[in-house]
N, C-alpha and C positions, 0 to 999 in steps of 0.2 A: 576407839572401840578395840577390845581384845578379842582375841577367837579362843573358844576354847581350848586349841591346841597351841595357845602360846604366839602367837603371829598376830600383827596389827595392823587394824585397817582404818585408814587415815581420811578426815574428810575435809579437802583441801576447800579456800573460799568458793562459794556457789558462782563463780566467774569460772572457773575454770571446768568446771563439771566432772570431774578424774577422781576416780581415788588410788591411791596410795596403797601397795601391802608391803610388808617388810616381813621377815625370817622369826623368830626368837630370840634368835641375837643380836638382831636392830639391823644386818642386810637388808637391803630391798630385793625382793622380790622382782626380777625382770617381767618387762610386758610381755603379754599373751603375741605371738602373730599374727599379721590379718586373716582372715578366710580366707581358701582359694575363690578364685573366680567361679559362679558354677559351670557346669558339664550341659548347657542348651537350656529348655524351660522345664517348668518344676512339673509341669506333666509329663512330660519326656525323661524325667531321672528316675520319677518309683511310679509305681502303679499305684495308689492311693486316691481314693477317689473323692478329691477335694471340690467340694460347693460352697456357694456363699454362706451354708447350714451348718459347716463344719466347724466353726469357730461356737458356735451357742454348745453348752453344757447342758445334757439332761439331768437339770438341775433347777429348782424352782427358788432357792430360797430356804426353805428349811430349815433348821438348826442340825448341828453333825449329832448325828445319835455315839458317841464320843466310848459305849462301852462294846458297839455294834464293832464299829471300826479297830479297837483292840482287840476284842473277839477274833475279826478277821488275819488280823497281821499273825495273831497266836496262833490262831487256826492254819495259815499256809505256813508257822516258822514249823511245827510239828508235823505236816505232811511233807516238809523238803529232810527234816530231819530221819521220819519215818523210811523214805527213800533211800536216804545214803543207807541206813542200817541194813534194808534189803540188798541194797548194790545194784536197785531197779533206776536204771538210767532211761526208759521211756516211761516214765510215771502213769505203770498200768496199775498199778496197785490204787483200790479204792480205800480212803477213809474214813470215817464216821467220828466227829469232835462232837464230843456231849459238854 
């Protein structure tokens, strides 16, 4: 498989379970590093208030309303744009997308 940007991602026999990336110019790609070890338990690192509920999606099912969703993305790229023009770095400024 290619990547868009020119780089190739390889999928080695299903025994080994790895894949492979290489450059654009047929280098490989070095592996990523492990993770550190964490810092004590995951309640203890952020304050996030994880239950066994937090993994479910207030999501039923539905189909993506697919013009709602670019509506939206339009709608926050012109109120970040509208921002910079002000030079309003605490985005007190209200907008109104018709």
């Amino acid at each position: 498989m290619v990547h868009d940007r020119g780089y190739t991602i390889t999928a080695p026999p299903a025994a080994s379970g790895t894949f492979a990336f290489f450059c654009p110019d047929g280098t490989p790609l070095p592996s990523s590093p492990p993770l550190p070890a964490p810092q004590g338990s995951i309640s203890g690192t952020h304050d996030a208030d994880i239950t066994p509920d937090t993994i479910i999606p207030p999501w039923y099912g539905e189909r993506l309303d697919l013009n709602h969703a670019i509506w939206a993305c339009f709608a926050n790229a012109r109120t970040d744009e509208e921002k910079q023009a002000d030079g309003d770095q605490n985005g007190n400024r209200q907008t109104t997308v018709a």
